[in-house]
C-alpha positions as CSV (number, residue, x, y, z in Angstrom):
1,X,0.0,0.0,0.0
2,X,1.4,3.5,-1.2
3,X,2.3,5.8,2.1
4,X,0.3,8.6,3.0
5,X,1.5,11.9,2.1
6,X,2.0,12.8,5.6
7,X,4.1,9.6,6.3
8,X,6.4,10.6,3.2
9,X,7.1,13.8,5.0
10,X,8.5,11.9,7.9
11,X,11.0,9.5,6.2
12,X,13.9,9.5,8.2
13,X,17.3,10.5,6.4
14,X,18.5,6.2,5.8
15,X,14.9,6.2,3.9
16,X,15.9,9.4,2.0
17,X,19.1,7.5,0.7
18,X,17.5,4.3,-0.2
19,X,15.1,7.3,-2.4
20,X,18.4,9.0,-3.9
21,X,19.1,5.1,-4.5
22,X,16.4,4.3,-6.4
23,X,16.7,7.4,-8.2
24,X,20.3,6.6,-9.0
25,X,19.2,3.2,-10.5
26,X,15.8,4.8,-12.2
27,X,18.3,7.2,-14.4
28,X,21.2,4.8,-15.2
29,X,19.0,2.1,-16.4
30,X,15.3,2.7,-16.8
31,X,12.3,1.3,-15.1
32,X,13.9,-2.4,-15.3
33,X,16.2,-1.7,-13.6
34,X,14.0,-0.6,-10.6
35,X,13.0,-4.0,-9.2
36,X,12.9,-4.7,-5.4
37,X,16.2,-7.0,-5.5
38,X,18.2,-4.5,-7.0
39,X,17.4,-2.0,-4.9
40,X,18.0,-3.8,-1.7
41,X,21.7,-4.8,-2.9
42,X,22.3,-0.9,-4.2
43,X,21.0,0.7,-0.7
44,X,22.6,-2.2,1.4
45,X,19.4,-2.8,2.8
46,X,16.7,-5.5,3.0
47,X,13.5,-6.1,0.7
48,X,11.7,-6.5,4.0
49,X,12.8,-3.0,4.9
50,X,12.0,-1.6,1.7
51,X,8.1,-3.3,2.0
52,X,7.9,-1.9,5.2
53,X,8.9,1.2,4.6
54,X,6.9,1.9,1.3
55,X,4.8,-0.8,0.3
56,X,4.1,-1.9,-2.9
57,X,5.7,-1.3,-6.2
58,X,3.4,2.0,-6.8
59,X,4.1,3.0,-3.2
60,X,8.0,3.2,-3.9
61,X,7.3,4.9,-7.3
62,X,5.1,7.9,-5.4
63,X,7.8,7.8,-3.0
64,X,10.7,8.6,-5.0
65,X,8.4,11.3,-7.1
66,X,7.6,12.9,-3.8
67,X,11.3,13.1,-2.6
68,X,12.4,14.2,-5.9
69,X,9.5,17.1,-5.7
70,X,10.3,18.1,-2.0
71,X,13.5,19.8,-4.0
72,X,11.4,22.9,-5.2
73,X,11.3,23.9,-1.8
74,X,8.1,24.6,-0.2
75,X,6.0,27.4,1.9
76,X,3.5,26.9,4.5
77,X,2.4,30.2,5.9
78,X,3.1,30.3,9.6
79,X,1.9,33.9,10.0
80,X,5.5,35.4,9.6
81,X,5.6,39.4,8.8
82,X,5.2,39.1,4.3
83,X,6.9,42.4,3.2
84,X,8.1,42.9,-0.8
85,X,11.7,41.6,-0.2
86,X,10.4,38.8,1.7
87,X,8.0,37.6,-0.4
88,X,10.7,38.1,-3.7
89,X,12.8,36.0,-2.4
90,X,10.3,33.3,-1.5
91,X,9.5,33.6,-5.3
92,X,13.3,33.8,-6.4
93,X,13.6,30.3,-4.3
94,X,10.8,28.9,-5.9
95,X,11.8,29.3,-9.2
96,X,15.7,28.4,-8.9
97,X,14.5,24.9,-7.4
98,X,11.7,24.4,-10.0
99,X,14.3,25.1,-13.2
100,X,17.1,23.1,-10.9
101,X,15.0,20.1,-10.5
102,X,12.8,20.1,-13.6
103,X,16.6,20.2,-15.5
104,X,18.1,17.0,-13.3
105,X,18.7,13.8,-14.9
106,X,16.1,12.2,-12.5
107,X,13.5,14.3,-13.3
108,X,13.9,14.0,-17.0
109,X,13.9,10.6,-16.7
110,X,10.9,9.8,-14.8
111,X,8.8,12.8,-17.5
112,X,10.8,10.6,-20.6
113,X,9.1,7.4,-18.8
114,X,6.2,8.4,-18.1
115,X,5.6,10.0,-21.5
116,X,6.4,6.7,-23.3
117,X,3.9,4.8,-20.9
118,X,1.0,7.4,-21.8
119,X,-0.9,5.1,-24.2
120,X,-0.5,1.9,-21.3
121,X,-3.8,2.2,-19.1
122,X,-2.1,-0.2,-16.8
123,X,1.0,2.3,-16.2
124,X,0.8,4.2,-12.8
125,X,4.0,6.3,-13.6
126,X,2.0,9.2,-15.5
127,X,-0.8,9.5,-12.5
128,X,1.8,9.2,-9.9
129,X,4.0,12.2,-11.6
130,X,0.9,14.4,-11.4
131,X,-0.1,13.9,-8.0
132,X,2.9,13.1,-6.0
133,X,4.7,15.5,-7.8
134,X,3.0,18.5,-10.1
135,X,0.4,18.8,-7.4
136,X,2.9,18.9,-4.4
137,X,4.6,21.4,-5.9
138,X,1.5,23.3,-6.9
139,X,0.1,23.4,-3.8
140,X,2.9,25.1,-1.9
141,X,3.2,27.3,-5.0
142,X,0.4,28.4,-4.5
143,X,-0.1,29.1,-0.9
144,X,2.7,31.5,-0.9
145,X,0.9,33.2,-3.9
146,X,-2.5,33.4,-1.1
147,X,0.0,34.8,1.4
148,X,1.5,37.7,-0.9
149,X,-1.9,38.6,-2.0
150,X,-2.8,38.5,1.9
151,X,-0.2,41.0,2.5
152,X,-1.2,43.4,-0.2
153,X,1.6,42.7,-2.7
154,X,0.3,41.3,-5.3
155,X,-3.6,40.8,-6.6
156,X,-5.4,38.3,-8.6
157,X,-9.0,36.9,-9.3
158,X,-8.3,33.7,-9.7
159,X,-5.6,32.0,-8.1
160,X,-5.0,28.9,-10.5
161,X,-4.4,31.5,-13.3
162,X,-2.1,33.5,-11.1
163,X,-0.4,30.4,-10.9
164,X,0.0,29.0,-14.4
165,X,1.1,32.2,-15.3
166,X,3.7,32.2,-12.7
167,X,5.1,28.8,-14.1
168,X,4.8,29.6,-17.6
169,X,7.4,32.8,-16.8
170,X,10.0,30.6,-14.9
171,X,9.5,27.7,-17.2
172,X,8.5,28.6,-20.6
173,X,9.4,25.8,-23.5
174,X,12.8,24.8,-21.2
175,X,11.7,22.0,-19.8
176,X,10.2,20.6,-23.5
177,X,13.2,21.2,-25.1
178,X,15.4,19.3,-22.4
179,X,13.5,16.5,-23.0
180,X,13.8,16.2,-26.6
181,X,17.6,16.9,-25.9
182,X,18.6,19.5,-26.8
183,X,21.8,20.6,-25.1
184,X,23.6,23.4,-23.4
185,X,20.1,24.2,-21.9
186,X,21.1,23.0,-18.0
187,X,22.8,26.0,-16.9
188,X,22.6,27.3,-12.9
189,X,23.6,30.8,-14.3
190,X,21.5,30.6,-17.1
191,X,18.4,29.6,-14.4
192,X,19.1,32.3,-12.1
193,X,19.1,34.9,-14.6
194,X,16.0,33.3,-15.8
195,X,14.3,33.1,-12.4
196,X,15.0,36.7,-11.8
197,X,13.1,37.9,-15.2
198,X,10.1,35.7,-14.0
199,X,9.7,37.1,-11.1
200,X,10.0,40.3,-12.1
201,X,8.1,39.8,-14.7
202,X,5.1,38.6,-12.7
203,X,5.5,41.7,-10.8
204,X,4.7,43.6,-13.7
205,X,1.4,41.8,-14.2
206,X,0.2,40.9,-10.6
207,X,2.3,43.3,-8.4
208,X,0.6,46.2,-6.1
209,X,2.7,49.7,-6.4
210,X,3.2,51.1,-3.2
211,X,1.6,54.4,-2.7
212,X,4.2,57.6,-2.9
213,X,5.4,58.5,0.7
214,X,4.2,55.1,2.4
């Protein structure tokens, strides 16, 4: 049985590895080479320990899609002060992580998979990718959208539109064209740069100006 999302969030750091692990083996040789045996020799650890941990076959899949997603790193809004600076650099963060992760061998792997599974009803890989990883990411995303339009600094109507828009600046075609392969596209400087344009960007369409003299 696949874990809970709230029991994903508590994997201790020797789960975490046996995650990176199966990542490892995901990339270097496909989904075939992901079988329960392998695994077990690769992390040093038992196939009891791995059922235990996350169940069945689908239950390790969402697992590793959740750990690689919990790298676009998230915002849950404890009530702390939101001012402009604040708030831009929650954005900045957002988008340097989502570039980061969406240009990593692992995630470009499990998108290439999942993509030549689409027409197999019986493949999990697609669904899992949505909702143990899009919608993770969305959902923190968006939250810290709420909490700048709480503190007056930007302004919307509709929030999933905010959104999209959002991820269409700091993504654009990248991510399509990485995975058709082209090259020289995984660049840190080149995402930064790009991540700063985004967010200044949506700043231009959803920003509040502050009044003169406030």
């Amino acid at each position: 049985m696949p874990l809970t999302e709230a029991e994903r969030d508590r994997l201790t750091p020797r789960q975490r590895a046996v995650l990176e692990c199966a990542l490892e083996l995901l990339v270097a040789g496909g989904e075939r080479a992901l079988t329960t045996a392998g695994l077990a020799r690769a992390a040093s650890c038992s196939k009891e320990s791995l059922y235990k941990w996350f169940g069945d076959r689908d239950g390790l899949l969402a697992a590793m899609i959740a750990h690689q997603a919990s790298k676009v790193r998230g915002f849950s809004d404890m009530g702390e002060t939101m001012d402009r600076e604040r708030f831009r650099a929650h954005l900045l963060g957002f988008a340097r992580d989502l570039l980061e992760v969406l240009a990593g061998d692992v995630s470009l792997a499990l998108n290439r998979l999942a993509i030549g599974q689409a027409s197999r009803e019986e493949s999990p890989l697609g669904r899992l990718l949505v909702a143990q990883g899009r919608r993770r990411i969305d959902r923190s995303a968006k939250a810290l959208l709420e909490a700048g339009r709480k503190a007056g600094l930007i302004n919307f109507s509709d929030l999933d539109d905010a959104y999209r828009t959002l991820y269409g600046l700091i993504v654009r075609d990248l991510h399509v064209r990485m995975l058709l392969g082209e090259g020289g596209l995984r660049r840190p400087e080149a995402f930064a740069r790009q991540a700063e344009q985004a967010v200044e960007q949506f700043f231009v369409l959803f920003g509040v100006r502050e009044m003169a003299g406030e």
